[in-house]
C-alpha positions as CSV (number, residue, x, y, z in Angstrom):
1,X,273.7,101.1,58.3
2,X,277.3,99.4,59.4
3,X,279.5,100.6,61.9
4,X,283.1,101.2,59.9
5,X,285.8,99.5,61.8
6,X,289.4,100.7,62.8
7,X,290.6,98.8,59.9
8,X,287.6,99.5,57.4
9,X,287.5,102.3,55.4
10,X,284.3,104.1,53.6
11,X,285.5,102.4,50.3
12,X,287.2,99.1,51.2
13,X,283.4,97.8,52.8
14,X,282.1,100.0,49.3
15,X,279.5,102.2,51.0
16,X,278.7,103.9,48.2
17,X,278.3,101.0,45.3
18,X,274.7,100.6,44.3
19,X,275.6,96.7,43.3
20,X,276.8,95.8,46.8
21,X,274.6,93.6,48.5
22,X,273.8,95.3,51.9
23,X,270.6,92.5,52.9
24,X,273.2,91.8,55.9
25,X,273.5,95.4,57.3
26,X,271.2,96.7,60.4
27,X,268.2,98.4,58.9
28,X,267.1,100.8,61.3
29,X,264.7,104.2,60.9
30,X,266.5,107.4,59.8
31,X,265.4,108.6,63.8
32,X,267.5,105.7,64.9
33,X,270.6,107.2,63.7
34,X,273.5,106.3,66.5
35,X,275.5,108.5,67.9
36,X,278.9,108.6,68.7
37,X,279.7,106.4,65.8
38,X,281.4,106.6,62.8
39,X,279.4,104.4,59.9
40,X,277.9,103.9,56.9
41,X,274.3,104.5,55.8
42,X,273.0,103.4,52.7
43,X,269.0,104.9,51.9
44,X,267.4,103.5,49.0
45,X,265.1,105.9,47.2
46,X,262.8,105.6,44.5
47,X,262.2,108.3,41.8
48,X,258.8,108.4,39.2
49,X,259.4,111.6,37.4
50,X,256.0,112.3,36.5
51,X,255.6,113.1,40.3
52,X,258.9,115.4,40.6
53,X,258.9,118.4,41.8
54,X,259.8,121.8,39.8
55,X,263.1,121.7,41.8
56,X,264.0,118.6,43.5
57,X,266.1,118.7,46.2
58,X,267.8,116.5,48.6
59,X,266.4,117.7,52.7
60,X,268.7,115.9,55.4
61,X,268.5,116.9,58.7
62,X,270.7,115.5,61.4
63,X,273.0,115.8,63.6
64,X,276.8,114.5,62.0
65,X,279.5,115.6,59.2
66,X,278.4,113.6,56.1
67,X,279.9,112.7,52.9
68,X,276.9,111.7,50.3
69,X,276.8,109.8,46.9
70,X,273.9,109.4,44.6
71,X,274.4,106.0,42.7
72,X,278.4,105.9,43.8
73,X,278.3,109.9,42.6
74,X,280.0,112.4,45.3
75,X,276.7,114.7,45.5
76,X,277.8,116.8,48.9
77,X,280.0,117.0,52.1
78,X,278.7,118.3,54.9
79,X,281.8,118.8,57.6
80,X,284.1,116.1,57.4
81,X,283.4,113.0,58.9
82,X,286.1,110.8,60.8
83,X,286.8,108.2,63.2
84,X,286.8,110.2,66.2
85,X,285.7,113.6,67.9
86,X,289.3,114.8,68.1
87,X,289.4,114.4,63.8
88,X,285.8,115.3,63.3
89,X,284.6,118.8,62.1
90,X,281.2,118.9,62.5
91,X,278.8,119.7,59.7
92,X,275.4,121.9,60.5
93,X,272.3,120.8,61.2
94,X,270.3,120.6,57.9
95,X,271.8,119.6,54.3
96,X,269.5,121.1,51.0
97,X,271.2,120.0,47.8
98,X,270.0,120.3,44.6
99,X,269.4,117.1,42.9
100,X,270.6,117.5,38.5
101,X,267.9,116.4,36.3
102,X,270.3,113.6,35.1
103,X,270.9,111.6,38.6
104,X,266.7,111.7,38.8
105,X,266.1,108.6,36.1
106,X,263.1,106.8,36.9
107,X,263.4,104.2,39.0
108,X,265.6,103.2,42.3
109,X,268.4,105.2,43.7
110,X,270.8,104.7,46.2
111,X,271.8,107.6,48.9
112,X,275.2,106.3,50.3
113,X,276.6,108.7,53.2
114,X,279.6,108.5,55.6
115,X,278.3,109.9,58.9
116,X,280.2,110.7,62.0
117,X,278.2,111.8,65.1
118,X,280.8,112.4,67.9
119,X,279.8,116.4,68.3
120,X,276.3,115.8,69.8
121,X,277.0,116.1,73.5
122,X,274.5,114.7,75.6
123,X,272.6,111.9,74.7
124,X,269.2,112.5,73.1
125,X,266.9,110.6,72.4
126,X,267.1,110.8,68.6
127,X,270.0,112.8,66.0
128,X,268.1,112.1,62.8
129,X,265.4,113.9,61.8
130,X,264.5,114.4,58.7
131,X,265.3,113.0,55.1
132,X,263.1,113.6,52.2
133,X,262.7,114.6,48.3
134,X,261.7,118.3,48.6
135,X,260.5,120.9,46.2
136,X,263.3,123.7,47.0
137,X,261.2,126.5,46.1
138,X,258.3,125.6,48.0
139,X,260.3,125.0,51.3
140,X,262.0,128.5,51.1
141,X,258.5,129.8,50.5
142,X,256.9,127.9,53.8
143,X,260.5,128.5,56.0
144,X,259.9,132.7,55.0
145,X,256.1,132.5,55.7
146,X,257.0,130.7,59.3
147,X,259.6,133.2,59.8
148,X,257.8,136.0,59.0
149,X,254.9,135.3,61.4
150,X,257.2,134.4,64.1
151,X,259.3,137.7,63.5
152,X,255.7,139.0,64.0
153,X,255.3,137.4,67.1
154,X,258.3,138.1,68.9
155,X,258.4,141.5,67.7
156,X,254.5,141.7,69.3
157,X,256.7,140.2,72.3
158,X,259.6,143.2,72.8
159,X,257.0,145.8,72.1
160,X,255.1,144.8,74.7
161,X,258.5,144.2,77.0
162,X,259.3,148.0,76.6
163,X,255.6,149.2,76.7
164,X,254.9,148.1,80.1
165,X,258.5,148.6,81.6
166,X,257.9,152.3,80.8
167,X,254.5,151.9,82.3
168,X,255.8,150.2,85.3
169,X,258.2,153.0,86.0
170,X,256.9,156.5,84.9
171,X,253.1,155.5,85.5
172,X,251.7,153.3,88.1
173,X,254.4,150.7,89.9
174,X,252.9,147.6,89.7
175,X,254.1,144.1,90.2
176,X,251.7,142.7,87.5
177,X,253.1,145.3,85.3
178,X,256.4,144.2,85.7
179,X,255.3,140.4,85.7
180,X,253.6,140.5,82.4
181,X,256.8,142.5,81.0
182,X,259.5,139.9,81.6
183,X,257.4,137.3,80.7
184,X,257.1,138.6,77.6
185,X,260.7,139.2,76.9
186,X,261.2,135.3,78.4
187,X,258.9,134.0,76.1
188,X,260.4,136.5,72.9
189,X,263.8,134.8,73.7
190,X,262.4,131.4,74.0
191,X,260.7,131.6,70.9
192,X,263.6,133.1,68.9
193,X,265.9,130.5,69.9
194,X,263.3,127.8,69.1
195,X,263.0,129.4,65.8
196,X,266.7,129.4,64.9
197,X,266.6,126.1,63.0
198,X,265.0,128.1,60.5
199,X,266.9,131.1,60.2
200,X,270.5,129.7,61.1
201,X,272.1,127.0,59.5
202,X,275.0,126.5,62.5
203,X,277.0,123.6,63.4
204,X,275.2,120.6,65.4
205,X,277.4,120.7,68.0
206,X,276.0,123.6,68.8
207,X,272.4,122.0,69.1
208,X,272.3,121.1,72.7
209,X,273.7,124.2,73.6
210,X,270.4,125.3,71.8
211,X,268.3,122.9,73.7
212,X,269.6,123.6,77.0
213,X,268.9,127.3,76.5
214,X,265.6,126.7,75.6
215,X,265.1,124.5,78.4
216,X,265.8,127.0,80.7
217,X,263.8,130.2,79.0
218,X,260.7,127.2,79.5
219,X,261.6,126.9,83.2
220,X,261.4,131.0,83.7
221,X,258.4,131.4,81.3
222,X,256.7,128.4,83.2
223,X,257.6,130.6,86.4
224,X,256.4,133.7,85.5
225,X,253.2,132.4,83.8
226,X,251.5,131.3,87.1
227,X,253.4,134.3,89.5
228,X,251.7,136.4,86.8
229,X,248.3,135.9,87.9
230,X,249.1,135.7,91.9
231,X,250.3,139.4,91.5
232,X,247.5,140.1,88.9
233,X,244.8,138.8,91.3
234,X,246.7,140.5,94.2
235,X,246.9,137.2,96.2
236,X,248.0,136.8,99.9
237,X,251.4,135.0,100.2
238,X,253.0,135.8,97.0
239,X,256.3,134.9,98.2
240,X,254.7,131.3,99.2
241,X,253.2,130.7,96.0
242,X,256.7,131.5,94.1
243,X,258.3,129.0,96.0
244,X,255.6,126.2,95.5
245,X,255.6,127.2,91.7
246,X,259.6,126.9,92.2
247,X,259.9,123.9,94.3
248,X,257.2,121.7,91.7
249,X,259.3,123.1,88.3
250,X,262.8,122.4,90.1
251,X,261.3,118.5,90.7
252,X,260.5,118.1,86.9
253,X,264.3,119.4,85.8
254,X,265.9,117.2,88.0
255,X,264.1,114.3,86.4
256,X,266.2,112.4,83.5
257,X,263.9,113.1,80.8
258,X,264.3,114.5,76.8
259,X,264.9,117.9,76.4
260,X,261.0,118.2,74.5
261,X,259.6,116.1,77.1
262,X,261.0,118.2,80.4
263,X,259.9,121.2,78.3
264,X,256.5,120.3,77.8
265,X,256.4,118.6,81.3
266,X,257.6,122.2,82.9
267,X,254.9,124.2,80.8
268,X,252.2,121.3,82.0
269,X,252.6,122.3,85.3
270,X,252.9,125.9,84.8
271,X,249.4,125.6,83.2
272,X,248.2,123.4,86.6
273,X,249.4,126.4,89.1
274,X,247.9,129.0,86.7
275,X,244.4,127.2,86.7
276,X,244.6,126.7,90.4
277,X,244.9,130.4,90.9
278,X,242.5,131.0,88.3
279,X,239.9,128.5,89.9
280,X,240.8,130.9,93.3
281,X,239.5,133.8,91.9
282,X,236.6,132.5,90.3
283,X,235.2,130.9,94.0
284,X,235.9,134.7,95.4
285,X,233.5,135.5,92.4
286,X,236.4,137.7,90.7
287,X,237.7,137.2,87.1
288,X,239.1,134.4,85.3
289,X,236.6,132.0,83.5
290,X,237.5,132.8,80.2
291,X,241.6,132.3,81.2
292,X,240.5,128.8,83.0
293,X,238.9,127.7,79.8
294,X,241.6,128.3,77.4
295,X,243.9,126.2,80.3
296,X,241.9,123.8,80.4
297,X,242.3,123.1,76.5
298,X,246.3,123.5,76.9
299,X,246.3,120.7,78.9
300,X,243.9,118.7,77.3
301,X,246.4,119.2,73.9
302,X,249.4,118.8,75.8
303,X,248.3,115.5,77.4
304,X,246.9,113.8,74.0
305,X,248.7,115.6,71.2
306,X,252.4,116.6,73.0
307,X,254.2,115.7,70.2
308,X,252.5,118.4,68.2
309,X,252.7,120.9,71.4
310,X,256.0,120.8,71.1
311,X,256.3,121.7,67.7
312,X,253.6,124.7,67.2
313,X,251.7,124.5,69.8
314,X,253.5,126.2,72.2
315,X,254.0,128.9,70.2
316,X,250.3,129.6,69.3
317,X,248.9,129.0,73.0
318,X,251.1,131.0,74.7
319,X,250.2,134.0,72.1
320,X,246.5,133.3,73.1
321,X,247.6,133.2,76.7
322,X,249.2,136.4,76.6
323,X,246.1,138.2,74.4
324,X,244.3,137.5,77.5
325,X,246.8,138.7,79.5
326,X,247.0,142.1,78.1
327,X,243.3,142.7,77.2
328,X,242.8,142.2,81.0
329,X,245.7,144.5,82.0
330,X,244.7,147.4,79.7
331,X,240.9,146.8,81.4
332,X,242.9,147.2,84.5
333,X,244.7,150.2,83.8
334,X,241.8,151.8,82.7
335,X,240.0,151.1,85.1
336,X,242.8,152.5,87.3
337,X,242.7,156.0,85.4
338,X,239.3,156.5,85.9
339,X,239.6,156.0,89.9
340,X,242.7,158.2,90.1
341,X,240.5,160.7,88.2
342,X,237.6,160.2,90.5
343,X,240.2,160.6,93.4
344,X,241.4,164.0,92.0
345,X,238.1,165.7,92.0
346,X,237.1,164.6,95.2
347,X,240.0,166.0,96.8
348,X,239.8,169.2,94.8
349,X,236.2,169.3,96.7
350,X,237.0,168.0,99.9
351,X,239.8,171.3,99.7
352,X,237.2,173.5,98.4
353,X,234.5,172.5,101.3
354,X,237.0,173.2,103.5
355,X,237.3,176.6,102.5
356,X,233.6,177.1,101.6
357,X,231.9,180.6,102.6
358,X,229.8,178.6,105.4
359,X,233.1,177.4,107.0
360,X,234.8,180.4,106.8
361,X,232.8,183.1,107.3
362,X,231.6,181.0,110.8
363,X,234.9,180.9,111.7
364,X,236.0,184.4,111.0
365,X,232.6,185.2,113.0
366,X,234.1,183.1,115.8
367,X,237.2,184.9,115.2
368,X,235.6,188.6,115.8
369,X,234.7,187.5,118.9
370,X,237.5,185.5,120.4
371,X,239.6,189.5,119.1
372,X,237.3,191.3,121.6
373,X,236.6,188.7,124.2
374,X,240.1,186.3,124.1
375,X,242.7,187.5,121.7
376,X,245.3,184.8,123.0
377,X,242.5,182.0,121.9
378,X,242.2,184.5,118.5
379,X,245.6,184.0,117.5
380,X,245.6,180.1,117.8
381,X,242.4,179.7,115.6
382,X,244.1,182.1,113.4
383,X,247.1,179.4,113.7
384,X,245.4,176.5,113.3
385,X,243.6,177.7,110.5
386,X,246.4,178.3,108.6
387,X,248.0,175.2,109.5
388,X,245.2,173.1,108.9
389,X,245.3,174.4,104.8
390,X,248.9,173.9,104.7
391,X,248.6,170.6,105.4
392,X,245.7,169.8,103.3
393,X,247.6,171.1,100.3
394,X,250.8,169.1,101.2
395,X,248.5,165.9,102.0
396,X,246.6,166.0,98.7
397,X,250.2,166.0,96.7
398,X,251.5,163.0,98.5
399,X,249.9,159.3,98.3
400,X,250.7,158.1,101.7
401,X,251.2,159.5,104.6
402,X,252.7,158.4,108.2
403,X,250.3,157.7,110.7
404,X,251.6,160.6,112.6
405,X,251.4,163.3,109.8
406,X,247.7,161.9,109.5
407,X,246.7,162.0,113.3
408,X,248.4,165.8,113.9
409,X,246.2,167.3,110.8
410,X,242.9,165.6,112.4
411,X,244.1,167.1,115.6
412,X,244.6,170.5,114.3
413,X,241.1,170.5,112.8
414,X,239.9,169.5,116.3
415,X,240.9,172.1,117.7
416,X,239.7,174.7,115.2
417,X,236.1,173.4,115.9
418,X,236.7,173.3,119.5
419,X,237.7,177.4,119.4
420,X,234.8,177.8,116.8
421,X,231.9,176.0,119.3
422,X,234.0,176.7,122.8
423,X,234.1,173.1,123.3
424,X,236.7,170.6,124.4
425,X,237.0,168.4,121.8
426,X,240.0,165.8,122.1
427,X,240.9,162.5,119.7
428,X,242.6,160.0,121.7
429,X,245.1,157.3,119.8
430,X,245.0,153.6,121.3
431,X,247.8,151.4,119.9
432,X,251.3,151.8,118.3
433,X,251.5,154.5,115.4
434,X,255.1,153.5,114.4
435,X,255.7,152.4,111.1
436,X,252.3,152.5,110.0
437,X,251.4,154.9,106.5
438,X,247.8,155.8,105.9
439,X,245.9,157.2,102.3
440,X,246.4,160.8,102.9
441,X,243.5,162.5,104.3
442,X,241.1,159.6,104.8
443,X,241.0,160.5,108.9
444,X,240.6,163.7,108.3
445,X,237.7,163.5,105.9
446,X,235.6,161.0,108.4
447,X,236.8,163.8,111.3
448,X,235.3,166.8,108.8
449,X,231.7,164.9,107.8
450,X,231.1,164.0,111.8
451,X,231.3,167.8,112.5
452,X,229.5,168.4,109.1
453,X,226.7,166.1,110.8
454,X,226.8,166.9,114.1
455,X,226.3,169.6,116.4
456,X,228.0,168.3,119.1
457,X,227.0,170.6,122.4
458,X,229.1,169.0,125.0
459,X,232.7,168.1,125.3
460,X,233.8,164.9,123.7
461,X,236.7,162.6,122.8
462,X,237.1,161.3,119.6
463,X,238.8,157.7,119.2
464,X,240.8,155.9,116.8
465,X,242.4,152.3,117.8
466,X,245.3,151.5,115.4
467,X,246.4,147.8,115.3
468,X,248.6,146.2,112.8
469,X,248.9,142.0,112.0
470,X,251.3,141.1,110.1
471,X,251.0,143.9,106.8
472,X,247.2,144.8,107.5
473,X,246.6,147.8,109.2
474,X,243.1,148.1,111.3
475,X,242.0,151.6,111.9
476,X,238.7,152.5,114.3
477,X,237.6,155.7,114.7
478,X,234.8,156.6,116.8
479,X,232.9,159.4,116.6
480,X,230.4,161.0,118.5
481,X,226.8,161.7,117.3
482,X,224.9,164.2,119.3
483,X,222.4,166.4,117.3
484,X,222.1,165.8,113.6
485,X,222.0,168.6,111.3
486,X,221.5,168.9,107.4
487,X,224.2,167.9,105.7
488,X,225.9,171.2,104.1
489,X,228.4,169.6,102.6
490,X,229.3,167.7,99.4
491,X,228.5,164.1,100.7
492,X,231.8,163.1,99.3
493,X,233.5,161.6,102.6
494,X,233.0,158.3,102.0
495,X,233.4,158.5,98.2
496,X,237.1,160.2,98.6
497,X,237.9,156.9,100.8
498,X,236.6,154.5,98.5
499,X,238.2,156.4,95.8
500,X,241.4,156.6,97.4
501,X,241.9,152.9,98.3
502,X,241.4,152.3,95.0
503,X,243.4,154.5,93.5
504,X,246.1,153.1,95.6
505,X,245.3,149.8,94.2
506,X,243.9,148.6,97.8
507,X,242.5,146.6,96.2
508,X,241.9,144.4,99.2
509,X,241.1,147.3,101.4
510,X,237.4,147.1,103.7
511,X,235.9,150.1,104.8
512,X,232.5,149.8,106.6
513,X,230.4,152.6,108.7
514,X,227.8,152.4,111.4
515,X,225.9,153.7,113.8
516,X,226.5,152.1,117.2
517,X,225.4,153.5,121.0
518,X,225.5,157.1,119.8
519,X,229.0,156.9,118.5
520,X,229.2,156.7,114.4
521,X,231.8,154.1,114.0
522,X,234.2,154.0,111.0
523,X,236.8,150.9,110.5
524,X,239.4,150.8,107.6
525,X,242.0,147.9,106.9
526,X,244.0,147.7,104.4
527,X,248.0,147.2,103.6
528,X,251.2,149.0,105.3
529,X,252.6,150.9,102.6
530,X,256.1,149.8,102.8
531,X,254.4,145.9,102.4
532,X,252.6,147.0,99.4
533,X,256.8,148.4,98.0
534,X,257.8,145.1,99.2
């Protein structure tokens, strides 16, 4: 190449004249192309015809307005190049001409161009990218088959966008729901803008423009990758993690490095966080062996091959990457169905043992005799009664419930069993019910089996210590045992609870029962449902 003075011109240094004697000029590699720079290139190309193509064209692909000659012939203008940005009107980014049978003599030709490269922008690392003898016919046929499969992909990609924001917000509200659904539209955007080269042939001044949008669809796909799995894994400290995962991708961007290398650094250590979270779960003997390997193999390419990462790579990782993902959320939402199921027929039951022949008929005996003997104590069983199916059919429509709502319906069914056995039976509440939400009916249904075990003869309080750190609830009830009967009931107590956590996606939740100095104790902990929201 030679830089074209103020007081040069294209034709007075003869750019284009295969007999000039250029042995003087810089060679450099096409990548090297400067920028910024108005000059003269001169390519010497060699043609054997037995070896030509069935349509042999001329690729260029660079950043610059270009005027080309084949052997001192004008062959093609791309933009018009000129001595300065204000004169310059920049050409697009790739140049396919078809080369006439009679320029391609066997033998040694000379490609002269006039470039001007004062569009680019910021400085990269290299403007030049591509010049080569092509078989036109071929090339359309690979550029449709490339787009055609990455069509595929990002169309896989908005599909799955709109599938699970409609699943996030008419099924189950789920922050891995809505985590694997932006991702996907990130990474749908990310790869359509990557792809454009292909499908848009638009000026190169536009090209960092390009680049800087696809740098920052990498730094909110490398965000959500890793925040995908925290939610997915229902991690502590989600907010935490975010900001480490923010903190460490915000350190690589400030760093003055190439556009593909930031890129590739910012997916690198997505990968990192997301095998660290992985690795997590895996020591807590949960999931994510088969997500750790693959990982493991994304780094290991990006770290010896991440010049090829950058070009394919990327695109057919992340697709693996997201398989995985949705193969585990579908096991997930499955496995969710079949617990809400489960859930539903217990509390059909638990209603239905509540109003089972045994129950009622002892408490209308009860009833016939508290008419005759106490009518005032009569009416408040018949009350109570009422009361207490009222708000088991209200309780089994609703999720959560306050504290409060919870404690008053285990109270009421107290008090039926203390009319029924003319005891005194009280439950007494230790701690601050505020604020707190409970699984509907889970007190109520530990309350139910200790009379369904239990004959108690004497009066006796009931307990239940409430505590709250933080967003986990602890709950303690304490219940009396006094003489154990056959169970007549469905022996679906602790079942319902189980299922009900889980329904709920408590998915950290602990229950545990036991027997302790005559007193059947029953702890629960789990999460405040306005954390959970949150």
């Amino acid at each position: 190449i030679r830089t074209i003075k103020s007081n040069e011109s294209p034709t007075s240094i003869q750019c284009n004249d295969p007999e000039v004697d250029n042995s003087y000029w810089q060679s450099i590699a096409f990548s090297e192309l400067p920028q910024n720079q108005f000059f003269c290139l001169r390519a010497k190309i060699t043609i054997h015809r037995e070896t030509l193509t069935s349509s042999p064209s001329l690729l260029v692909g660079m950043l610059g307005s270009a005027r080309f000659h084949w052997d001192g012939q004008p062959l093609y203008e791309n933009g018009l190049a000129a001595r300065s940005f204000k004169d310059e009107v920049p050409g697009t980014i790739k140049t396919l001409v078809r080369l006439p049978d009679g320029l391609l003599t066997d033998g040694q030709h000379l490609l002269g161009a006039t470039i001007s490269t004062f569009s680019v922008g910021k400085k990269l690392d290299s403007i030049g990218y591509l010049l080569a003898i092509v078989n036109e016919q071929k090339l359309h046929t690979t550029v449709l088959l490339v787009s055609m499969l990455s069509a595929f992909f990002i169309g896989s990609l908005v599909i799955l966008f709109i599938i699970f924001q409609l699943v996030n917000w008419l099924y189950q509200a789920e922050k891995s729901y809505q985590m694997f659904s932006t991702l996907c539209l990130s990474a749908a955007l990310l790869l359509s803008i990557e792809q454009a080269k292909f499908w848009l042939d638009y000026p190169y001044n536009w090209h960092t423009l390009r680049l800087s949008a696809i740098l920052v669809l990498t730094f909110i796909t490398s965000f959500l990758l890793p925040l995908f799995y925290v939610a997915y894994f229902r991690l502590e400290h989600i907010k935490k993690w975010a900001l480490c995962i923010l903190a460490s991708l915000s350190m690589i961007s400030m760093l003055d490095l190439s556009y593909d290398f930031t890129s590739v650094s910012l997916f690198f250590v997505a990968l990192c966080w997301s095998l660290v979270v992985n690795i997590l779960q895996i020591r807590k003997g949960g999931q994510g062996k088969v997500v750790s390997l693959l990982i493991l193999i994304g780094i290991g390419f990006i770290i010896f091959y991440p010049e090829y990462f950058v070009e394919f790579g990327f695109a057919v990782f992340f697709i693996a990457i997201v398989l995985t993902m949705l193969v585990a959320l579908i096991k997930e939402m499955r496995k969710h169905r079949e617990h809400s199921l489960k859930a539903e027929r217990i509390k059909i039951e638990l209603l239905r043992r509540n109003m089972q022949p045994h129950f009622l008929m002892n408490c209308l005996t009860q009833l016939m005799e508290l008419i005759e003997t106490k009518p005032q104590e009569a009416l408040i069983l018949i009350s109570a009664l009422s009361q207490e199916f009222r708000q088991l059919t209200l309780h089994n429509k609703q999720d959560y419930v306050s504290l409060s709502e919870e404690i008053a319906l285990c109270r009421n069914h107290i008090q039926i069993m203390s009319l029924r056995y003319q005891k005194n039976y009280q439950l007494a509440v230790v701690g601050d019910v505020d604020g707190i939400w409970v699984p509907s009916a889970i007190l109520h249904s530990l309350i139910e089996n200790c009379f369904t075990h239990n004959k108690i003869s004497s009066d006796r309080t009931f307990e239940l210590k409430v505590s709250q750190v933080g967003k986990r609830v602890d709950l303690t009830l304490t219940t009396p045992i006094e003489n154990k009967t056959k169970h007549q009931g469905t022996g679906n107590g602790r079942d319902f609870i189980h299922a009900k956590l889980a329904e709920l996606n408590q998915m950290d939740a602990e229950f545990a029962s036991f027997e302790l100095d005559s007193n059947w104790i029953s702890k629960i902990s789990y999460l405040n449902c306005n954390a959970i929201e949150n």
